[in-house]
C-alpha positions, 0 to 999 in steps of 0.5 A: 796332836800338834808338838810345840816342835813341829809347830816351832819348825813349821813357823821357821821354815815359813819365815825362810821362804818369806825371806826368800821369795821377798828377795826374789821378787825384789830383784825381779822389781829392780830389773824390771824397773831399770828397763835393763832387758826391754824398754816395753809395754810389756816390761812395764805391765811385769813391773806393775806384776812384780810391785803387786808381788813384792809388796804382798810377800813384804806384808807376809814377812811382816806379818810373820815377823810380828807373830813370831814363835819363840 
């Protein structure tokens, strides 16, 4: 059924867009944070959103990182 390739390409490719939605969501908490676009109730209620994000993309890398195929 499943290679040990595609399974190993599979898992690797999970672990890029881990890497890179963390990232984004890093830079999205650090703008939202600083009040750099509007200092409002809304900025605030996004930063609460992209905290949430961050912290569940950070808790999939791991999770990822611990798990990993070599």
């Amino acid at each position: 059924m499943f290679q040990k390739e595609d399974i190993i390409t599979s898992h690797l490719k999970k672990k890029a867009q881990s890497k890179l939605t963390l990232a984004i969501s890093a830079f999205a908490v650090i703008i939202t944070s600083s009040g750099y676009l509007f200092n409002s109730k809304e900025v605030i209620f996004l930063f609460y959103i992209f905290n949430f994000i961050f912290f569940y993309n950070l808790i999939i890398y791991y999770l990822l990182k611990k798990h990993d195929i070599n």
